[in-house]
N, C-alpha and C positions, 0 to 999 in steps of 0.2 A: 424501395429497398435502400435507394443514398441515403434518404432523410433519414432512416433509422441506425443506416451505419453511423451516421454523423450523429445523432442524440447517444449513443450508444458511448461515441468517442466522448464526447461532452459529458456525459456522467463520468468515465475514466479519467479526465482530469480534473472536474470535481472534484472527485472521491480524493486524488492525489493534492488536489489544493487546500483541501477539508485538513487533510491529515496532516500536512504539513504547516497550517497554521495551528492546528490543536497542539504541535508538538512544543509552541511556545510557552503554552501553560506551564506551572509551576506542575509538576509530576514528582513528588516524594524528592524536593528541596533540588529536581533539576529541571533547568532551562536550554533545551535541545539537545538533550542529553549528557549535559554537562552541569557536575553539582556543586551548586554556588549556595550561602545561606540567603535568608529571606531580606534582609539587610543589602546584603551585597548582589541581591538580584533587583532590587529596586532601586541602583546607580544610574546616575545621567548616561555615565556611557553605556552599559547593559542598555538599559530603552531606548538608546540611540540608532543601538547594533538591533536591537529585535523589531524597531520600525522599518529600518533597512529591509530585511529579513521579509518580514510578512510584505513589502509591496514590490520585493522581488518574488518569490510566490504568485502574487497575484496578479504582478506581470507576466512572468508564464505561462499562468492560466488563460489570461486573454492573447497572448499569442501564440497557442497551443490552438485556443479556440476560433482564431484567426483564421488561421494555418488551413484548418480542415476544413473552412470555407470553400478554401481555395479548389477543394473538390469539385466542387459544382460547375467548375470548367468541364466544356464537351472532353476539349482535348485530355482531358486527365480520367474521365468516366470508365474507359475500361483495364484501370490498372487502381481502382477505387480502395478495394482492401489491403490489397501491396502498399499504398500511400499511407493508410489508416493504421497498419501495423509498425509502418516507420515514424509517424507519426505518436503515438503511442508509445513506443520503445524510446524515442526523443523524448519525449514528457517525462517517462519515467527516470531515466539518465538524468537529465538536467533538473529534476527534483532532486535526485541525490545528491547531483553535485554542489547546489544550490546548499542545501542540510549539511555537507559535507564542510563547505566553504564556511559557514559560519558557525559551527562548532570549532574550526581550529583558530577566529578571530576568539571566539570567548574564551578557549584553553589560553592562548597568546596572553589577553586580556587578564585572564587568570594569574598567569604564571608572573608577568610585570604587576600586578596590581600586590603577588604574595600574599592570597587568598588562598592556604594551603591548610586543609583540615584535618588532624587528626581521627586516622581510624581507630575504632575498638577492638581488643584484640580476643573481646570473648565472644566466643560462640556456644550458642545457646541450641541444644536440641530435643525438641519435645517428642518422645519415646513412643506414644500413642499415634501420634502420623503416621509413624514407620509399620504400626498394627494395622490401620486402616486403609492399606493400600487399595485403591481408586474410590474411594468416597467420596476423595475431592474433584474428581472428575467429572464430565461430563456425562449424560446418563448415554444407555446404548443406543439408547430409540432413536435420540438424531442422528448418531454415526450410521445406523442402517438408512435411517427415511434419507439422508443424502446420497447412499448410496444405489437406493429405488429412485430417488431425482434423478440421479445423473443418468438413467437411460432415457430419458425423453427425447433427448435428439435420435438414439437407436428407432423410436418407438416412430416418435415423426417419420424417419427415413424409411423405415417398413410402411406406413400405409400413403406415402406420398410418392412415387417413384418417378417422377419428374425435376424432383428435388434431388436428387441424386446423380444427376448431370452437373451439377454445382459445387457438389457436398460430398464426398466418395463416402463408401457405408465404413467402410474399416476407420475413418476418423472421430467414426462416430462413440466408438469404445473408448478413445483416450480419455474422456472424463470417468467411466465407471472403472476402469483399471485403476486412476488417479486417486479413486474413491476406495478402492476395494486392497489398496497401499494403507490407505491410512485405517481401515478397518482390522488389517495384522497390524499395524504398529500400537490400533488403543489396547487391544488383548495381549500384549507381550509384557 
């Protein structure tokens, strides 16, 4: 059960390492959320700030992934999920802060460099979108089949009842409630 709490942890900072290097990519003429042109996003200083950037990232990641080694001490074994969730909630915070931190070097960066771009001031709106309300949506079939997913952990706690010393059954519902929110939110 540690080993997979820990792989488990280790895809969560993954996933949060993943996404926070993808966010360097140029994304519709922005670089971490900030909109520079293609010019002035391939400056020395720009690539300077976004090597920074990405091996702060991936600094995190391995000391995120460090960290929840540290599990594997006896003395820390039974307060394993408690650590795992503080741990977690740490990654995710200091990702942000991280994102956070170097988007206001590139506004900064911005503002001294006076790389200030002219917005348009028309807007354009196509008549037929507003006819076809949810077409462009998502179809229903996944909003339900995720909705039938999310009882599995119910499903497990019904025919395992040893599990349920661990697990209380009423926790088991917070994902199909969580599910069955956003199933009024796609119909409204």
């Amino acid at each position: 059960m540690l080993i997979t709490l820990i792989i488990i942890a280790w895809l969560v900072f993954g996933m949060m390492a993943a996404f926070t290097l993808f966010y360097t990519k140029d994304q519709n003429h922005q670089v971490l959320g900030v909109t520079l042109s293609d010019a002035h996003a391939q400056t020395p200083e720009i690539q300077d700030m976004l090597s920074g950037y990405k091996r702060t990232c991936i600094l995190l990641f391995l000391l995120s992934g460090g960290l929840s080694l540290l599990l594997l001490l006896p003395t820390l074994r039974s307060y394993v999920e408690f650590f795992l969730l503080i741990l977690v909630l740490a990654n995710l915070f200091l990702n942000w802060s991280v994102v956070h931190k170097y988007q206001k070097k590139l506004q900064t960066l911005k503002k001294e460099k006076g790389w200030v771009y002219q917005q348009a001031r028309i807007v354009t709106v196509d008549m037929n979108v507003v006819k076809e309300k949810g077409k462009a949506g998502i179809p229903s079939v996944w909003v339900w089949l995720f909705l039938l997913l999310s009882f599995i952990p119910t499903v497990y706690l019904l025919f395992s009842p040893a599990i349920r010393e661990f697990y209380p059954f009423g926790f088991s519902f917070i994902g199909p409630f969580s599910q069955l929110c956003m199933v009024f939110l796609y119909y409204q």
